[in-house]
N, C-alpha and C positions, 0 to 999 in steps of 0.2 A: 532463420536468418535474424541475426541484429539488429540492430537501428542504432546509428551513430550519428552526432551533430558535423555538419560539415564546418568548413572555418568559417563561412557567412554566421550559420547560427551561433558559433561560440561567441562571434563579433556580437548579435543582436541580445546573446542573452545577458550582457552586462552591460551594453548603452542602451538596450531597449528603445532601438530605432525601427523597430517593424511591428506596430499594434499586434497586439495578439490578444483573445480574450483570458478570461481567469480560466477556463479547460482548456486551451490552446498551450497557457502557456503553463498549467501543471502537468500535464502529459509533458509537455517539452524540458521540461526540467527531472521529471524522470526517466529520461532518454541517457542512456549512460555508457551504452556499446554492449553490455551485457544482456541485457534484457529482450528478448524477441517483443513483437510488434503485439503478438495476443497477452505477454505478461504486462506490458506497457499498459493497457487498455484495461487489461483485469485488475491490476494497481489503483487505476484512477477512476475506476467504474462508480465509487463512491461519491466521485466531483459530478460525475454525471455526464462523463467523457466518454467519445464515441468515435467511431473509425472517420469521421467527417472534419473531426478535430485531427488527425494522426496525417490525411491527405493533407490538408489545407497547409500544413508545417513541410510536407513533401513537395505541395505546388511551391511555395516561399522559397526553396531550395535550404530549407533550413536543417533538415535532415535527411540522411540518406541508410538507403541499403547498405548491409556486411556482409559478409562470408557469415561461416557458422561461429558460434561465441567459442573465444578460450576458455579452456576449463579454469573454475577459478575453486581456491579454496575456499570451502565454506569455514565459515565462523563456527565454533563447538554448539551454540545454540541448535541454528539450522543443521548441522550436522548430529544433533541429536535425533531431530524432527525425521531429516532425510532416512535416519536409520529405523525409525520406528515405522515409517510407512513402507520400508521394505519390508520389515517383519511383520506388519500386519497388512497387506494390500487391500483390505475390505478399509482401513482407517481414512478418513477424509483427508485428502494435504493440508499442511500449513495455512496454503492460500487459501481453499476452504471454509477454513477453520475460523481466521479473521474475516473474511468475506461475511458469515454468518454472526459472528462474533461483534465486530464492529458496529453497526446499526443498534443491538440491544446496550453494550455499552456507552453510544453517544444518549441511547434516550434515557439509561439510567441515569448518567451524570448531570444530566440537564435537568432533569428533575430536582434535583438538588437546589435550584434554585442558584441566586446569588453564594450561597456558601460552597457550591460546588463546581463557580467557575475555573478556576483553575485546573480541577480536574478533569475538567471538561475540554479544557483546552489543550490538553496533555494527552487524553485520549482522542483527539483530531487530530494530533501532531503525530501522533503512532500511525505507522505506516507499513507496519507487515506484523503479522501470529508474533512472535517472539517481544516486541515491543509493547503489544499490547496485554501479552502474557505478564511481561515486568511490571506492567501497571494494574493488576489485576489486587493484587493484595488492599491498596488503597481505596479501589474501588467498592470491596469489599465491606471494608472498614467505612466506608463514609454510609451504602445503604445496606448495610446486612445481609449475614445471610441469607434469607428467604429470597431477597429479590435478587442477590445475588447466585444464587443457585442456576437459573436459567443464562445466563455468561456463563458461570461457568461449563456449564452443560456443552457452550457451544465452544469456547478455546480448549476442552480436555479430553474434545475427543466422545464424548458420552451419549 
């Protein structure tokens, strides 16, 4: 099943009349109608969000239950991903793939010190495999291949 904002929550998520914490309200903002309840939470697993955050926006009346999701068109990216995991079903998914991915990329960037804030904020702003696959070249480029290697390892699948 889905998880959809009801009209209460579409009202609170632009006056922001209902406290909500910083995982409250990024789970709640990744709430889109598309997404079931466990990608919502595997999304934000990185904020540190958790099924305690997903009730508490259900007690609020701020989101609710759907039916099954429409199928939607994937984007060529995902839709290359989608295809490669059916042809190899031993391959990690996508979500995998940044799950794993993401944490070596935030500590490589950050490393960087001051000269590598901005990529550092751009690889936090990435938000699924394909996003953080587009920022991978730059990453590269600011700390080399060597340290580079191990990202890579983890968005290619290897």
């Amino acid at each position: 099943m889905s998880i959809v904002k009801t009209e209460a929550g579409q009202r609170v998520l632009k006056d922001r009349s209902v406290p909500l914490t910083p995982r409250q309200r990024s789970v709640f903002i990744l709430i889109d109608g598309k997404r079931s309840m466990s990608e919502v939470l595997s999304a934000s697993a990185a904020m540190g969000a958790a099924d305690q955050d997903v009730e508490r926006l259900f007690e609020l009346g701020l989101i609710a239950d759907e039916g099954p999701p429409a199928p939607v068109e994937a984007p060529s990216a995902v839709a290359a991903e989608v295809a490669e995991a059916v042809a190899d079903p031993s391959a990690r998914s996508p979500m995998q793939r940044y799950q794993d991915a993401y944490p070596i990329a935030t500590r490589l960037t950050a490393g960087l010190g001051l000269r590598g804030f901005l990529l550092n904020l751009a690889v936090e702003a990435a938000g699924n495999h394909a996003q953080l696959l587009a920022l991978s070249p730059r990453i590269k480029d600011a700390v080399g291949a060597d340290k580079f290697a191990e990202l890579d390892a983890a968005l290619n699948n290897r």
